[in-house]
C-alpha positions in Angstrom: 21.1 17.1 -0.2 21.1 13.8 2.2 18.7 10.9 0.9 19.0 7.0 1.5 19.8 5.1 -0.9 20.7 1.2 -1.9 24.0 0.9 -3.0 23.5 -3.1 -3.3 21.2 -5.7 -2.9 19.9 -5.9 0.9 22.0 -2.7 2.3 20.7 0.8 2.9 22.9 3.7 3.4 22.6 7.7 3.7 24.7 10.2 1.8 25.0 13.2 -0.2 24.2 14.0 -3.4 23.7 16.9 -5.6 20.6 18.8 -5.5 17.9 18.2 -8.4 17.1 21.1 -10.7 14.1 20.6 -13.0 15.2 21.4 -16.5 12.7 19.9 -19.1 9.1 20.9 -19.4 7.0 18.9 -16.6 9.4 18.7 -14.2 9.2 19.4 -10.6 11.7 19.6 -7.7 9.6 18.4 -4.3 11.3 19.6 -1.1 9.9 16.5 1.3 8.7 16.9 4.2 7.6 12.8 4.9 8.1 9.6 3.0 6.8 6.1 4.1 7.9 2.4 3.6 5.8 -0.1 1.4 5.9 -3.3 1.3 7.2 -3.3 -2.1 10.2 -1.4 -1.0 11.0 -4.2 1.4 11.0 -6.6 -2.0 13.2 -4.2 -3.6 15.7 -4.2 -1.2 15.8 -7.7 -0.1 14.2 -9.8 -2.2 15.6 -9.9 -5.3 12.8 -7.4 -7.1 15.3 -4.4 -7.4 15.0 -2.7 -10.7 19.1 -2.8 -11.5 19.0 1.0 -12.3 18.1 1.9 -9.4 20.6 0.9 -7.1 22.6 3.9 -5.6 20.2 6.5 -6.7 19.2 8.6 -4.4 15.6 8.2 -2.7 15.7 4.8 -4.2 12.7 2.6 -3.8 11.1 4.7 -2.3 7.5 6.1 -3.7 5.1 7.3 -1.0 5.8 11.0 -0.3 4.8 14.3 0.6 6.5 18.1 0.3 6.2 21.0 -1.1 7.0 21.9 -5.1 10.4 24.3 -4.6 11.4 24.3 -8.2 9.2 23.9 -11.4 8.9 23.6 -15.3 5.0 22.9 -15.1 2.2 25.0 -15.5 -0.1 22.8 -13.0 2.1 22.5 -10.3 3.6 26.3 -9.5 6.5 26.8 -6.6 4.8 26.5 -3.2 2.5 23.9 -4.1 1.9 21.1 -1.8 2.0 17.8 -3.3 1.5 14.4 -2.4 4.0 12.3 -4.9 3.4 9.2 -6.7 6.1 7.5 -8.3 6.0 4.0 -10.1 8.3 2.0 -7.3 11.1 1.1 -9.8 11.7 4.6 -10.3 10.9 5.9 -7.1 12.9 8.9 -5.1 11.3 9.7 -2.2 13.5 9.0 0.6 15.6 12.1 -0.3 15.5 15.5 1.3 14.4 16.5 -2.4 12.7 14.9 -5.4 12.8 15.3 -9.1 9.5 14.3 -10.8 6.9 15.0 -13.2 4.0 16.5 -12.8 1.8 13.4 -13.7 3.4 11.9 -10.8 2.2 13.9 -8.1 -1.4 15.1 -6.7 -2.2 18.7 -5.5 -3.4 18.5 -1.4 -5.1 20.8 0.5 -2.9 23.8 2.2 -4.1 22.8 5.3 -4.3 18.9 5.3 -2.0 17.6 7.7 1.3 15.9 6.2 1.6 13.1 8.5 -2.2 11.8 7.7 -2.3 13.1 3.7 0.9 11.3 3.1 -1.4 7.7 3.6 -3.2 8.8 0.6 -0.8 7.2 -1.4 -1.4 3.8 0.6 -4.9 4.4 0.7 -4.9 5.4 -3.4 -3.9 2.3 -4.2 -6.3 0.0 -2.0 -9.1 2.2 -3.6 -8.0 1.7 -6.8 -8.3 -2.1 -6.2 -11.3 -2.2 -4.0 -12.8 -0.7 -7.4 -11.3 -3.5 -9.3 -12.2 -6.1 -6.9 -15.9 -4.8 -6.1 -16.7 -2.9 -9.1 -20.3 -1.0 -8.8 -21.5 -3.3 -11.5 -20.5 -7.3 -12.7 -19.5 -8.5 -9.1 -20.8 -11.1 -7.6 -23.2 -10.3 -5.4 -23.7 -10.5 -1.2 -25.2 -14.1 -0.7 -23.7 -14.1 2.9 -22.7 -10.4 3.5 -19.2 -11.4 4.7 -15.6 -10.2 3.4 -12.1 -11.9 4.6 -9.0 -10.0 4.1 -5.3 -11.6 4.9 -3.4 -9.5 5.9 -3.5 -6.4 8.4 -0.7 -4.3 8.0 -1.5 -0.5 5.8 -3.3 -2.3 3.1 -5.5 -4.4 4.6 -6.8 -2.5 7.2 -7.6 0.1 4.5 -9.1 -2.4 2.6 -11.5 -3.7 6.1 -12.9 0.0 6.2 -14.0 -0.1 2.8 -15.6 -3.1 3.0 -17.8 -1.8 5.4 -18.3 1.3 3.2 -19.8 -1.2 0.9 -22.0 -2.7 3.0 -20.7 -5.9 3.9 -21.6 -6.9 7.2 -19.2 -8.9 8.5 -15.1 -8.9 7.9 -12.5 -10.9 8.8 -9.5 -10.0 9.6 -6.2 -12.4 9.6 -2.7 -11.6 10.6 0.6 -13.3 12.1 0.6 -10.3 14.4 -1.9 -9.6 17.5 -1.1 -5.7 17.7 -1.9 -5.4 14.2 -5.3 -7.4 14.7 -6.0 -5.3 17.5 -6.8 -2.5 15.1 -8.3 -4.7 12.9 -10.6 -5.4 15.9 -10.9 -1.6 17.0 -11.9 -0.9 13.2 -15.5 -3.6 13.4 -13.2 -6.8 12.1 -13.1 -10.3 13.3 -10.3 -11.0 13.4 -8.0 -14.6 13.6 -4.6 -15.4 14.7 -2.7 -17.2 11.6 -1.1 -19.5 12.0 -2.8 -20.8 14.9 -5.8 -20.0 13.4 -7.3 -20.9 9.5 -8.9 -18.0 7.5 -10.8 -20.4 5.3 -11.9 -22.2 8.8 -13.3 -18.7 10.2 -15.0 -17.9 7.0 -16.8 -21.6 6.6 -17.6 -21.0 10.2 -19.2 -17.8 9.9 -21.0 -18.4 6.8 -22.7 -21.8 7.7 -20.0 -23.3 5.1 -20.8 -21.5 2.1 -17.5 -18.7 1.9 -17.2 -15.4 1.7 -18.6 -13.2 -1.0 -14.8 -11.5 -1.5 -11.6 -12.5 -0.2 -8.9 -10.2 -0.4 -5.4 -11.2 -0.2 -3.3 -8.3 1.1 0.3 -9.9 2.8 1.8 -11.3 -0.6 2.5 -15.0 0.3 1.6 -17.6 -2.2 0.3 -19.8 1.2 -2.4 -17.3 1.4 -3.1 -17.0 -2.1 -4.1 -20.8 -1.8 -6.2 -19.6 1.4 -7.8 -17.0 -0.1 -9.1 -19.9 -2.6 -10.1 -22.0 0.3 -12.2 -19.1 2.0 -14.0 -17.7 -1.2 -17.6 -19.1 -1.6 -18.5 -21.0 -5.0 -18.7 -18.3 -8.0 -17.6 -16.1 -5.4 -14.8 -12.8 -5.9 -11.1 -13.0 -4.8 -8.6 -10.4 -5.0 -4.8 -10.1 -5.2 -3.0 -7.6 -4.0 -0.2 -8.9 -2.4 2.7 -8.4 -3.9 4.4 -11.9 -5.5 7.1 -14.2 -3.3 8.9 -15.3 -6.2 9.3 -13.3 -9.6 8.8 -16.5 -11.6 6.4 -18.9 -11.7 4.3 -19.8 -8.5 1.9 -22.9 -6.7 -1.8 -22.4 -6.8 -4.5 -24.5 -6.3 -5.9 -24.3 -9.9 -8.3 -27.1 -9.1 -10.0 -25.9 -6.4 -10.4 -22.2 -7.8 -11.8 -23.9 -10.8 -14.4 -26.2 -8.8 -15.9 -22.9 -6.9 -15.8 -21.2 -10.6 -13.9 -18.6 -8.2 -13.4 -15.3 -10.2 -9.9 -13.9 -9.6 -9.4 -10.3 -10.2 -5.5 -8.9 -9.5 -4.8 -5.3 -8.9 -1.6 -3.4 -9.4 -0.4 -0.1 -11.5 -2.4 2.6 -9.9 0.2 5.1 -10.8 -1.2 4.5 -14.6 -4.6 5.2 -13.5 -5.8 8.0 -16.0 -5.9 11.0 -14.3 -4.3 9.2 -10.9 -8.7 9.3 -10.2 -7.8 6.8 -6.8 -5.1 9.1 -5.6 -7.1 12.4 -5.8 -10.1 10.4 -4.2 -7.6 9.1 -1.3 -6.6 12.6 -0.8 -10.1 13.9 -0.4 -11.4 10.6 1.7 -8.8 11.9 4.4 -8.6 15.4 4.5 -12.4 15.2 4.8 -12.1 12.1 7.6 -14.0 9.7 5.7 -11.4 7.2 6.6 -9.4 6.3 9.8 -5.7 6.6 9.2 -4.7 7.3 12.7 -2.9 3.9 13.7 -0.5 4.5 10.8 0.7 7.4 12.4 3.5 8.1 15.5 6.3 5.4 14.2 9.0 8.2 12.7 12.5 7.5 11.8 14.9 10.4 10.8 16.7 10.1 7.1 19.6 9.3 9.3 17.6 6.5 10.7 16.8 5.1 7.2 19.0 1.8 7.0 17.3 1.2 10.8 13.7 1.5 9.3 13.9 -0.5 6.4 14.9 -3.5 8.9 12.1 -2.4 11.2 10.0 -3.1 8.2 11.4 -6.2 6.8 10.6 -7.3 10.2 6.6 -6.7 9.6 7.1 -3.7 11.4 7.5 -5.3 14.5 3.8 -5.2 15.0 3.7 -1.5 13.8 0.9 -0.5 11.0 2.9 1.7 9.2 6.8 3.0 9.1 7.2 6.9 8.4 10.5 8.8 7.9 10.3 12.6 8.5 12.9 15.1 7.0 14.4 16.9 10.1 15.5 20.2 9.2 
């Protein structure tokens, strides 16, 4: 089989390899059909968060897939089943023409959900997942001014402004480096602002006659905008991290400030060990039945062959695309 792979830190390559059989109990063989870049998968590669085991497997880092089961040793998941997978990203193998997994790493979808749009499920899971965390049906902290900022619009944020509206917050902000991606942001009910020319904390003060926003979500992984996120939150307000760290040690924050505003502070990561993967089956659902826009993630393909290509695409914030897909020509 062909599948991208890292042979070192910061190159991609594509190759051959063996194909995967599933021999032990719970395994599965997923044929893909799409896989898509994270964000995290840009850290792997070059950043410095690589797990060391990983490097020159195939399909290495990545873990946002979709295919069809062609070989199995589970009960749940017969041959011909069509799966959306799930990997932890250290271990991930979806940029491969086929994946060996486990059958708690993958989620059923429906035989006629469309692979392209169910394969953002896995994107989507994961803001759900935190959005629950962040906004939780019961202990939050309230609307006093109705309003939600969110830095960052690429995937994740954008998921995250349609869900705040879901919960009934009445106005979101929006802040990005790029204008393409704010544009959607703006076609999706956001307000949106231009950083850096343009202060998230300053646009929610403005629009709140102050006092902050209710919940602040920090979705482009820069400690700058963790200490914005701070800035923007309104006292005993909510702020969430999701934005993956800059630095795998120890980080600036601005403790004082967070502390002043008796800010609470609620981080989100590990979906994949979500009993029962509840977020991913919900994200699967939410699409298939249209209950969330995932149309501007869609329409920027690479091949397999492409792979090395895409990855620098997306280290480059997409070049003002949403989201990077690679399809498995056949």
């Amino acid at each position: 089989m062909r599948a991208a792979f890292v042979p070192a830190p910061n190159l991609v390559q594509v190759g051959t390899f063996p194909d995967p059989v599933a021999e032990n109990d719970g395994e599965l063989v997923v044929e893909m059909t799409r896989a898509s870049i994270c964000g995290s998968d840009v850290h792997s590669v070059y950043h410095g968060f690589h797990n060391p085991e990983g490097l020159g497997r195939p399909g290495y880092p990545g873990h946002e897939g979709v295919g069809v089961v062609i070989d199995s040793r589970s009960g749940r998941f017969p041959i011909g089943t069509r799966v959306l997978t799930v990997p932890v990203g250290n271990i991930g193998g979806c940029f491969a023409e086929r994946q060996l997994i486990t059958d708690t790493q993958v989620v059923a979808v429906p035989d006629d959900a469309d692979d392209a749009s169910i394969l953002m499920a896995q994107q989507y899971g994961t803001t759900l997942f935190a959005m629950r965390l962040f906004w939780p049906d019961s202990g939050n902290t309230g609307m006093t001014t109705r309003t939600c900022a969110i830095i960052g619009a690429g995937s994740a944020g954008l998921f995250f402004a349609q869900q705040a509206r879901h919960l009934g917050f009445e106005r979101v902000i929006v802040s990005d480096l790029n204008a393409d991606r704010l544009a959607v942001a703006a076609r999706l009910g956001a307000e949106t602002v231009l950083a850096p020319d343009e202060s998230i904390a300053a646009a929610a003060l403005d629009a709140t006659n102050g006092v902050g926003a209710d919940l602040v979500i920090e979705a482009a992984g820069y400690d700058r905008c963790r200490a914005d996120a701070i800035g923007a939150v309104r006292m005993f307000g909510t702020v969430g991290f999701f934005g993956f760290p800059e630095v795998a040690g120890d980080a600036p924050f601005p403790m004082f400030e967070a502390f002043r505003k008796a800010a609470r502070m609620q981080w989100a990561s590990g979906t994949q060990g979500e009993p029962g993967l509840v977020a991913f089956h919900d994200a699967v659902r939410h699409i298939h039945e249209g209950r969330i826009d995932v149309s501007y993630c869609l329409g920027n393909e690479f091949s397999l062959e492409e792979m090395p290509r895409a990855m620098e695409v997306a280290r480059d914030q997409g070049l003002g695309n949403v989201k990077l897909t690679i399809r498995f020509d056949r």
